[in-house]
Structures are given as C-alpha cells and as structure tokens.
C-alpha positions, 0 to 999 in steps of 0.5 A: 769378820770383824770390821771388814765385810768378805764374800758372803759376808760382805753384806749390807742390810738385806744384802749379800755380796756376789763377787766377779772373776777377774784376771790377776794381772797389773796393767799400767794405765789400772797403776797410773790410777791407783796413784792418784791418790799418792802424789802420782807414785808408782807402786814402788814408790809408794811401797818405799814409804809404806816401809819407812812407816813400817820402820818407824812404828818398830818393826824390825829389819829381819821382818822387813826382809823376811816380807819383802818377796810378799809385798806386790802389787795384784790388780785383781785384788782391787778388782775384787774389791771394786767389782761387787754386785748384789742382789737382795735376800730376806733375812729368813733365807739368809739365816736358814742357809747361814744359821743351818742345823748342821752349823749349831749340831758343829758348834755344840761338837766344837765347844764339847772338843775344846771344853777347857778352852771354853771354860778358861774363855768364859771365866776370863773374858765373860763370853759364853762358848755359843756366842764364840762357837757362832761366829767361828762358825760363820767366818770359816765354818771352823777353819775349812774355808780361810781363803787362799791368797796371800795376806801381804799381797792382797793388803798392800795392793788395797793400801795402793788403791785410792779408796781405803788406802789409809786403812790398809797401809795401817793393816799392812803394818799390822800384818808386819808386826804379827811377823815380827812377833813370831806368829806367823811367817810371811808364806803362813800368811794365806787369807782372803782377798781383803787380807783377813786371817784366821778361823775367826777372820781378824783384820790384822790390826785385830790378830796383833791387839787381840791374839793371845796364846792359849795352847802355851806354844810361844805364838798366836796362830789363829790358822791352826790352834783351836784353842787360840781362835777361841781365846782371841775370839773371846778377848776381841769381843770382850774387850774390843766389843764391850760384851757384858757379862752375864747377859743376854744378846737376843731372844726370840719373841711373839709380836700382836697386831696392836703393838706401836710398830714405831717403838720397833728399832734397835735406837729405843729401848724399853723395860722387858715389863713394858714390852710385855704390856705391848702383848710381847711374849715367848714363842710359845705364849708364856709371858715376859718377865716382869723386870726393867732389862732393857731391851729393842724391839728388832724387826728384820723383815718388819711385823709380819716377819721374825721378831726378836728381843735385841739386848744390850750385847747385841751391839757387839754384833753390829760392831763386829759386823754392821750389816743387820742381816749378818748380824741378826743371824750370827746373833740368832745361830749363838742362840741356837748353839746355846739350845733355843729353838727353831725360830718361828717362820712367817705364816704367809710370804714376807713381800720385798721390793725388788732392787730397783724398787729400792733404789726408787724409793731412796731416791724419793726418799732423798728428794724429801730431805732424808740422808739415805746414804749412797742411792745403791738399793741397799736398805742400810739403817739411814734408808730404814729410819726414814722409811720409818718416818714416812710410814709415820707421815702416811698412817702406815704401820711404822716397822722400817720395812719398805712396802709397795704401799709406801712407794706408791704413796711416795711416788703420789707425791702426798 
C-alpha cells in the first residue's frame, strides 16, 4: 500500500510484520495517554477540533454529519498499531509466497478481463498493465482481502494516538473529503486497521489526489470498480510516483564472482555497457546490451542470492513501499506478470543472521559511529550502508549482506 505499511505488508528490509490480537476496547488510563500529546484532551475534545479543521479545509456540514456516528474512539486499533512483532525472512521466501505463479496466472487473466482500461491506463498515464496488475495483486490479491474495520473509525483513533497524529488527522480529513465528493458513503468505508481503502490500498489523502473515474459513473470507487482501480492505480504511479514512460523497472540478471561487490546499491548507477564489462549478463548467459541506461546493481540477500538490474522506475517501488523486500517482489511479480521468467534460485542456502545477531551487529555498528536508525534487528538501508562500509574496512566482499564473518570480525574489536 502506498505510503503506510499493513499486515503482511508492513515490512521493513528483511522483515515482515506479525501482528497481535487485542481486545477492542477503550479504557481511561490507554485515553489519558493518547492525550498527552494534545494538551490533555480527551477524545471528545480533541475529535471537536479535529472537525473545526475539517470545516475549514471545505467540507461541508452534511459530510460532517453524515460521518459523525463513524468518528469513535477504538483503542484496539492503536493496539494494533503499537503491538507488532517481527521476525526475519529471506526475500526468495517472501517473493516464492508473495510472487507465487497463481498471482502472475491472476494477473494476466485480470488485464485480458479489463483490456480496455489497461489500454486507456497506458496510453494516459504511460504505466504498463503488469506493473498495475502486481501491486493490485499484492495489496488485496484483486479485491478479496480489503479489510474489515471501519475507515473513520480506525483513522481518527490513530490521529488521537501520539505517534503519527499529524499524519492521520490529515487522513482523516482526506477520508471526509471522499465523502463530501460523493464516492463513498461513511459505512462504504470498510478498510484495513491502518485506514487504507481499496483494491489497491490508498491512504485516503491517495484516493482523494489520485481517484479518477473511469467506468463514467459519476464516483470513484476503488472498492468495487475495476476499471477505477486500475485507473488510479496507474494515475498514482505516474503522476505521484514519477514512473517513466517506456522504461524498463527491473531485470533479472548473472553476477560472476569477480564483480566490485561495492558497486552493488541502488545509490550507484552505472551504464548497462559497464556492467556488462563486470561479467553482468542475462540468466541464461547472452550478453547485456552495449548501451549507457543506467542502471544499479541490486543484491536482496547479497552475492550469493538473486541478482538484478534496478532501473530508474524501480524507484516508484521504493516510494510506494520502502521496504526492500516488498519491493523487490512487487518489482520481480510485474516482471513475471509481463512474461519474464522464473528467477534463478540460490545454488546452495543463503545464510541469515538471526534477529538477535541483528541487533548486535547494529549495536557495534552504532558503537563505531554509524546511524543505524532504530537498534530493532531490522536491516533497514542505514544498517546495510554501513555494513557495507565495514565489509570494505575488513577486506570482505562489500554486497550490504551482514555475515557471521562481519559480526565476528565486529565483535573482535579490529
């Protein structure tokens, strides 16, 4: 989902989210501190502003009222929010599930069904129906899993949460606008626990920007008009997303043993030509094209793993989902949509440190001077810089993929 990470999409690099069960209930003393960060208001007061706001940025008293019975307070959406665990996966285990062959067969069925809106998505917004058909494939494997909780509900309680309270006050107001618009009603507004909406999971400040309406009806309803997921899918990635007409995103390619593994990250970009002088090749051995695209070299589970070729699309990923495991998958599953083949599976394990071994390899990270982010065992981009500066430091092949060789050479103090 654009922006806002959800179930088994709310990942981090390596990470997938596993999400508690809590009770849906409010209690004084959770209240009291969700007001902290609101001049000690309770709820009421705070949801009394929040609709002053709503007012002034121009929705109208009948949407108001119209949302009004929606706008409560559930503590068990916070506690979702707040009550994630994780544990780590290797991406080939991610996309295998994730990118499986029944969701590109889907896909392909799915853009033959809607061919016309495809097109038109093509034509206007320069997006090809496999990038589309990937992410709606991904986000709610094409409407059958949206969630089940209340929009309103779950959006005004996380703004009444101290931790992201600006952002979804702002979403909340978003979500009032779409109903103002006429798109959808209050109770149409059934969502997941972090108040996306839709085939294609759109923040509401998304659906409001990027929505259009492409089966004429008068109203766009990312719920249950095809035609209008795959518009504002494709007007969100063009437009919002910068996608670039006519080229390539991802491309899976062979690595040799000899390359300069610290050439290897999606911050360096290089002519496919150079890369090709590296020993870069197709799968199956035919050689790169002789051309200056630029293009990064992208490790997910460093050199022994899968390699690809990241282009310059391939940042509309990253922004609609900054997780590199996500990603890469959603990248790797429009490839297969769009007839690649089967990626290349690892000719012998791909060892991972555990999540403990994670966390201590950040906190000596963090010790010699690097921003590692949050100390959480979570392999975020800042802990894979830095890992790869200290693979350069120890003569290690530098790929950004933390080994035990690299935690004992840390823990050595060397």
């Amino acid at each position: 989902m654009p922006g806002l990470l959800t179930s088994e999409k709310r990942l981090t690099i390596l990470t997938v989210g596993l999400l508690a069960t809590f009770a849906f209930s409010i209690t004084p003393a959770s209240a009291q501190r969700a007001a902290s960060c609101h001049n000690g208001q309770n709820f009421d007061q705070f949801l009394a502003g929040l609709k002053q706001q709503a007012v002034a940025a121009g929705v109208s008293q009948r949407a108001m009222a119209e949302a009004s019975p929606y706008l409560v307070y559930d503590q068990g959406i916070v506690n979702r929010d707040r009550g994630q665990r994780v544990f780590g996966q290797l991406f080939t285990q991610f996309a295998g599930r994730m990118a499986a062959d029944y969701r590109m067969q889907n896909g392909q069925l799915k853009i033959k069904a809607n061919a016309a809106a495809f097109a038109r998505a093509e034509k206007e917004y320069g997006v090809p129906p496999a990038v589309i058909a990937a992410f709606w494939a991904l986000e709610s494997d094409f409407g059958v899993q949206m969630g089940n909780l209340q929009t309103l509900r779950s959006l005004v309680s996380l703004a009444y949460d101290c931790r992201r309270s600006k952002m979804f006050q702002d979403e909340t107001i978003a979500a009032l606008k779409i109903i103002d618009r006429g798109d959808l009603s209050p109770a149409e507004m059934i969502g997941s626990w972090a108040g996306e909406l839709g085939q294609t999971q759109f923040l509401p400040t998304h659906y409001f920007n990027y929505a259009v309406d492409y089966d004429g009806d008068g109203h766009r309803n990312l719920l249950r008009s095809p035609a209008d997921v795959i518009g504002s899918t494709a007007h969100y990635i063009s437009t919002g997303l910068k996608w670039r007409r006519g080229e390539p995103w991802l491309q899976e390619v062979r690595v040799t043993e000899n390359i300069p593994w610290d050439q290897a990250d999606l911050t360096i970009q290089l002519p496919r030509a150079k890369w090709a002088s590296f020993g870069v090749s197709y799968p199956d051995g035919r050689p790169l094209p002789n051309d200056t695209m630029p293009a990064s070299l992208l490790l997910p589970m460093g050199r022994h793993g899968p390699a690809f070729l990241a282009y310059a699309n391939f940042a509309a990923y990253t922004e609609w989902n900054n997780s590199l495991i996500y990603s890469t998958t959603a990248a790797y599953l429009a490839t297969r949509i769009n007839g690649a083949s089967k990626m290349r599976q690892p000719s012998a394990p791909v060892a991972q440190l555990s999540h403990p071994e994670l966390r201590e390899l950040q906190q000596l990270l963090a010790k010699r001077g690097f921003n590692v982010g949050k100390i959480d065992g979570i392999l975020g981009q800042q802990s894979r810089t830095a890992v790869k500066a200290m693979q350069v430091k120890f003569g290690l092949p530098a790929d950004s993929w933390p080994t035990v060789e690299l935690l004992a050479a840390l823990k050595s103090g060397h």
